[in-house]
KOLVEXTI-41899 format. One line per 2 residues: their letters; for each residue y, z, x of N, C-alpha, C, O. Coordinates in nm, 2 decimals. Layout:
<recs>
A	Y,Z,X,Y,Z,X,Y,Z,X,Y,Z,X  ...
</recs>
This chain:
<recs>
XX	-0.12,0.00,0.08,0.00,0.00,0.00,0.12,0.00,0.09,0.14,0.07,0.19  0.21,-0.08,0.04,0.30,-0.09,0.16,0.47,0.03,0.11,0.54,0.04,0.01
XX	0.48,0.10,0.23,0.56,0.20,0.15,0.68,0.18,0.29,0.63,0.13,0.40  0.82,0.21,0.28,0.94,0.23,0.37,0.97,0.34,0.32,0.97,0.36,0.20
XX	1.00,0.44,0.40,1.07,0.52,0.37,1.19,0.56,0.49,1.17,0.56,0.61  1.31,0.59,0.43,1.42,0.61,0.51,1.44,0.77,0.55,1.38,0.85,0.48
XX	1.51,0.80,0.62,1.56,0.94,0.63,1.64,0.89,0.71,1.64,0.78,0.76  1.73,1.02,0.74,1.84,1.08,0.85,1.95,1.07,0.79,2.04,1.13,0.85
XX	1.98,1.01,0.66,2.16,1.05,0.59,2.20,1.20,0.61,2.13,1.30,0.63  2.33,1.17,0.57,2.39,1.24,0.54,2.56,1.23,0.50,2.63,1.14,0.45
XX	2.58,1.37,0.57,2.78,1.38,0.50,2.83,1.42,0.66,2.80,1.52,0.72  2.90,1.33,0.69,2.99,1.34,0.85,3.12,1.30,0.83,3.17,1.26,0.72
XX	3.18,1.33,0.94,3.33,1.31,0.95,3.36,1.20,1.00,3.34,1.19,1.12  3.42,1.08,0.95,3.45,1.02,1.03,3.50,1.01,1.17,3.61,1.06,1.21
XX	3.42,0.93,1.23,3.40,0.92,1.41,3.27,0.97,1.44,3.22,0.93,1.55  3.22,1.04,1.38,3.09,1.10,1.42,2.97,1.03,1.38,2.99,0.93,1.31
XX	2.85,1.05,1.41,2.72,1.02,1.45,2.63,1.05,1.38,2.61,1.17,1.37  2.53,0.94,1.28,2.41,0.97,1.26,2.30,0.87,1.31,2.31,0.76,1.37
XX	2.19,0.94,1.27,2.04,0.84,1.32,1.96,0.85,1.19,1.91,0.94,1.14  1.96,0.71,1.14,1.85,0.67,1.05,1.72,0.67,1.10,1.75,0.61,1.21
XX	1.62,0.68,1.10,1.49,0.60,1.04,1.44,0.59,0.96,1.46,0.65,0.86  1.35,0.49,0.98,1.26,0.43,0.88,1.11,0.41,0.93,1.08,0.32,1.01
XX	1.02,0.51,0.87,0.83,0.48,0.84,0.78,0.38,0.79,0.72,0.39,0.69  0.79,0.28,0.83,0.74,0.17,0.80,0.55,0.11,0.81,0.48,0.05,0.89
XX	0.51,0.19,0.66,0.39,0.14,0.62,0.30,0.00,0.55,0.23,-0.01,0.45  0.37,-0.14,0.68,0.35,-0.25,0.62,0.23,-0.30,0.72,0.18,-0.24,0.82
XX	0.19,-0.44,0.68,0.10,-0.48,0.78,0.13,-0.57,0.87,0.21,-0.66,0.83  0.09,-0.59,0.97,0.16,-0.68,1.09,0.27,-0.62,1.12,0.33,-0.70,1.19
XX	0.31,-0.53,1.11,0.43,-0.45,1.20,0.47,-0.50,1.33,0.59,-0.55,1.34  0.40,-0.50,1.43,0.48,-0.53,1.52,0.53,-0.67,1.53,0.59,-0.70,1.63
XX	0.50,-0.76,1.45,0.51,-0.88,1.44,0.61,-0.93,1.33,0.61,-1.05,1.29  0.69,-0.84,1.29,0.79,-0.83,1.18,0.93,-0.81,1.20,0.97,-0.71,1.26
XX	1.00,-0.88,1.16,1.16,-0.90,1.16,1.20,-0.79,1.11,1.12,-0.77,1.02  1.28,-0.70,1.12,1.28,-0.56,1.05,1.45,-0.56,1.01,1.53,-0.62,1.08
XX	1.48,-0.51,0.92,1.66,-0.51,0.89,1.72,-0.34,0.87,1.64,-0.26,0.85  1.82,-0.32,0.89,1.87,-0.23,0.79,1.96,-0.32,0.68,1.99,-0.44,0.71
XX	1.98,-0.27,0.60,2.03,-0.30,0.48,2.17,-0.17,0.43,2.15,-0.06,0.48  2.29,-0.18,0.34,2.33,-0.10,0.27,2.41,-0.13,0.19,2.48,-0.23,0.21
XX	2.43,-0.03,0.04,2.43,-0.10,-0.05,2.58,0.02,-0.06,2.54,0.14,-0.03  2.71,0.00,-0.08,2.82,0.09,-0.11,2.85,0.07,-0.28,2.83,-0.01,-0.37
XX	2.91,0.23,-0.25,2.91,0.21,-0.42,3.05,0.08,-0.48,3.15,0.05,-0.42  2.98,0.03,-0.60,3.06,-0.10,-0.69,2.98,-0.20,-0.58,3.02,-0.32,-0.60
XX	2.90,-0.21,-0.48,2.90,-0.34,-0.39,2.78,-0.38,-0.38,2.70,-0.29,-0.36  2.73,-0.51,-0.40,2.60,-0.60,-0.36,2.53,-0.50,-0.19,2.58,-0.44,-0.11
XX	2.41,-0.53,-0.22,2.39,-0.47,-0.08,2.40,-0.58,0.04,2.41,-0.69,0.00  2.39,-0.55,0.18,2.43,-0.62,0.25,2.37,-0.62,0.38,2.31,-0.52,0.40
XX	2.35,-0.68,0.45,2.26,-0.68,0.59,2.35,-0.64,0.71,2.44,-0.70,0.75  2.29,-0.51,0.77,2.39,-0.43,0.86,2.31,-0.50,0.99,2.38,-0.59,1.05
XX	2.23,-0.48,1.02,2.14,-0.52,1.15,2.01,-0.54,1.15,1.94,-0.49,1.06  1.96,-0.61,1.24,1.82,-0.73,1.25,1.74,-0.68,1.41,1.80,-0.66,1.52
XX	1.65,-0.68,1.39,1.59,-0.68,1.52,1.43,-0.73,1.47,1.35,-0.71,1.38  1.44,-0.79,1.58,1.29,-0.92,1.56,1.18,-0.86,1.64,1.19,-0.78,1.72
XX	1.07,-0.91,1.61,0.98,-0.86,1.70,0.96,-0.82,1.85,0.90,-0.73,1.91  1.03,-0.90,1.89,1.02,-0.90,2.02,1.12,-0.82,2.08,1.12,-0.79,2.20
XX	1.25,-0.75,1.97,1.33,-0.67,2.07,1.47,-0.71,2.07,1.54,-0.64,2.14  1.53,-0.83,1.99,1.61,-0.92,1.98,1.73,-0.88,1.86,1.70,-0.93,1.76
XX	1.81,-0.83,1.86,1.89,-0.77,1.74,2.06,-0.84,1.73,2.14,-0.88,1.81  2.04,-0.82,1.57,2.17,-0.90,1.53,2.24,-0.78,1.42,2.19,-0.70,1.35
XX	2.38,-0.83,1.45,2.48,-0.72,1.39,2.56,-0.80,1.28,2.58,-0.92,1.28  2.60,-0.71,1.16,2.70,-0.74,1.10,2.88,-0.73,1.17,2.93,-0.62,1.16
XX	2.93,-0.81,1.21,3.04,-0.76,1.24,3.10,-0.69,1.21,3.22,-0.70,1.25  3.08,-0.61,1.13,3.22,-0.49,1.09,3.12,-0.35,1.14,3.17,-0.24,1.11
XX	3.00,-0.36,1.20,2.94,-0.25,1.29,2.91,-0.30,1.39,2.87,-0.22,1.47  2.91,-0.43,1.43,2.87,-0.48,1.59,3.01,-0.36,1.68,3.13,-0.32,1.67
XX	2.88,-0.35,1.75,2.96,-0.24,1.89,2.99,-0.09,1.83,3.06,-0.01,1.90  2.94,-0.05,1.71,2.91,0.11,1.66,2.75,0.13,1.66,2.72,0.20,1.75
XX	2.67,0.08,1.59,2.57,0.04,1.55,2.44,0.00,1.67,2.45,-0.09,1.75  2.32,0.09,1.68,2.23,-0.02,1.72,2.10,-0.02,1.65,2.07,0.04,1.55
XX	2.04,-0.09,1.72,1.87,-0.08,1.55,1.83,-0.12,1.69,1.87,-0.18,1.79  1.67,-0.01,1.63,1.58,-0.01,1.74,1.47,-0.02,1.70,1.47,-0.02,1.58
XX	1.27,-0.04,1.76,1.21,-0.01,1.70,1.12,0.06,1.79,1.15,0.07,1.91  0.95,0.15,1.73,0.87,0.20,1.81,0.75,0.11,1.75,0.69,0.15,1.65
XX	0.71,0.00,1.82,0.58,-0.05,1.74,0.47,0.05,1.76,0.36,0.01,1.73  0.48,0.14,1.80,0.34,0.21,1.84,0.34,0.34,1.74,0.25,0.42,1.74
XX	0.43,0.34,1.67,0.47,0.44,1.54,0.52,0.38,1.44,0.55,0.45,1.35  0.54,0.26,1.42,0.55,0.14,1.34,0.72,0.23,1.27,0.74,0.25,1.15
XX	0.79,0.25,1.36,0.92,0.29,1.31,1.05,0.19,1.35,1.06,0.11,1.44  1.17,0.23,1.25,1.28,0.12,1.28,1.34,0.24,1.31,1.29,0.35,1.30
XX	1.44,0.20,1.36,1.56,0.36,1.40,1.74,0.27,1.37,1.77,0.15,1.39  1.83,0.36,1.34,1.94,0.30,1.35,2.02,0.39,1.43,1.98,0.50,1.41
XX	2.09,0.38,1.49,2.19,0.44,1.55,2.34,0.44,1.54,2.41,0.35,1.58  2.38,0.55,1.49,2.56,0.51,1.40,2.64,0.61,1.49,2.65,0.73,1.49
XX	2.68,0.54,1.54,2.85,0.59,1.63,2.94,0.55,1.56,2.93,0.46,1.49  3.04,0.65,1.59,3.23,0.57,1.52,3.22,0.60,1.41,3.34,0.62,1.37
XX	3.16,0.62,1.33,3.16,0.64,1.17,3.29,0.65,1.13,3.38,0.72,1.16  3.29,0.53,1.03,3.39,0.51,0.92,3.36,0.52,0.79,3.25,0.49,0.75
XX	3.51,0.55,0.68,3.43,0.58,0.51,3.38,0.44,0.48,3.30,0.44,0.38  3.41,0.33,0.55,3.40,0.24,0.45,3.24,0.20,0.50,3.18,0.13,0.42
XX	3.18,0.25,0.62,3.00,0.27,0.62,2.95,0.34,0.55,2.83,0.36,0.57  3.03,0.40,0.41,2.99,0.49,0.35,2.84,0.40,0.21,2.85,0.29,0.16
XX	2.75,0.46,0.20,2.65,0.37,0.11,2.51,0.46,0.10,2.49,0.58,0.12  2.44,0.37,0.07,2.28,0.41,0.09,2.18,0.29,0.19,2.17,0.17,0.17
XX	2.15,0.34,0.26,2.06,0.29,0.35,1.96,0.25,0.38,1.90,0.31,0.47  1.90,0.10,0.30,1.77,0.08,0.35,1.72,0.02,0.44,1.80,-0.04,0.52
XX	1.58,0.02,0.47,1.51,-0.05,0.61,1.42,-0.15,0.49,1.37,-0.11,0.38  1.41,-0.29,0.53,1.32,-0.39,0.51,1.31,-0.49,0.56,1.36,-0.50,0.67
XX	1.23,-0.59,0.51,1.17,-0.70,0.62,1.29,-0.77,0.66,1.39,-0.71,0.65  1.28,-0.91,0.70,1.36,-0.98,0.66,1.34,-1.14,0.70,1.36,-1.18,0.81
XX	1.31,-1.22,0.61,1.39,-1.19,0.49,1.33,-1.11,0.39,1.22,-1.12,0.35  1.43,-1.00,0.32,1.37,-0.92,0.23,1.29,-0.89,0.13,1.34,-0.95,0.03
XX	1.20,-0.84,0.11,1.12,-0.88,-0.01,1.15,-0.78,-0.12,1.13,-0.66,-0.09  1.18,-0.81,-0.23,1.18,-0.72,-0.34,1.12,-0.59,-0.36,1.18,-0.49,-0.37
XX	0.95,-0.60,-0.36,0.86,-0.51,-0.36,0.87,-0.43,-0.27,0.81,-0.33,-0.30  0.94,-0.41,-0.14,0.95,-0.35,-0.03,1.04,-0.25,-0.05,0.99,-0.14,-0.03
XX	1.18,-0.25,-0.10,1.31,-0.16,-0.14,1.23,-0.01,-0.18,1.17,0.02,-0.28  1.28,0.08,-0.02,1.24,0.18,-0.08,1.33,0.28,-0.18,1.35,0.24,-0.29
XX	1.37,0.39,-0.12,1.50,0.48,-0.23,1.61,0.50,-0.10,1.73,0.51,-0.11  1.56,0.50,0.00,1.69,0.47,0.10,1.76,0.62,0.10,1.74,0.72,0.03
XX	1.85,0.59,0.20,1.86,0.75,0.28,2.09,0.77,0.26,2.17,0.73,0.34  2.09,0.81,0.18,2.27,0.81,0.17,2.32,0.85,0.27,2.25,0.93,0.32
XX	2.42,0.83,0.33,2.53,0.84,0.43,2.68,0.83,0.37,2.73,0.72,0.34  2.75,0.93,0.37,2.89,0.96,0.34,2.94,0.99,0.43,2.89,1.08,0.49
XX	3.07,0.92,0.48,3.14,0.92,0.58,3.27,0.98,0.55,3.34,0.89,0.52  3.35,1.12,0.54,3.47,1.16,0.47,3.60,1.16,0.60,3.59,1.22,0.70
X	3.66,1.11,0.57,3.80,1.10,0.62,3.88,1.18,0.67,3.99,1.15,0.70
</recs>
């Protein structure tokens, strides 16, 4: 059964620091495009960062150079890494394939960034 689950949100101050992960219970893992995703409130969700099998990662510019996404294929884990924090990173936070698959969306890990 294929399950994501997220952790590490929370409520920070802006400029400050959190770490997402995500348990990623799918198959072919290390062989998988992996994303973070985040969805702010009133907004479509959106593609924060990409990292490919091999180690290869792509940014949204409005977190390129805060931001990095990592993985552990040997714990079949994604990780995010959030420096600088700003409100407007403020949302919910998912990990999924990518390109994303529906059935995958897990409940995602909130992050509030206050001013």
């Amino acid at each position: 059964q294929v399950q994501l689950v997220e952790s590490g949100g929370g409520l920070v101050q802006a400029g400050g620091s959190l770490r997402l992960s995500c348990a990623a219970s799918i198959g072919f893992f290390t062989i998988t495009t992996m994303s973070w995703y985040r969805q702010a409130p009133g907004k479509q969700r959106e593609l924060v960062a990409t990292i490919t099998s091999g180690g290869t990662t792509n940014y949204a510019d409005s977190v390129k150079g805060r931001f990095t996404i990592s993985r552990d294929n040997g714990k079949n884990m994604v990780y995010l890494q959030m420096n600088s924090l700003k409100p407007e990173d403020t949302g919910v936070y998912y990990c999924n394939k990518n390109p994303n698959r529906r059935d995958y969306w897990g409940q995602g890990t909130q992050v509030t960034v206050s001013s």
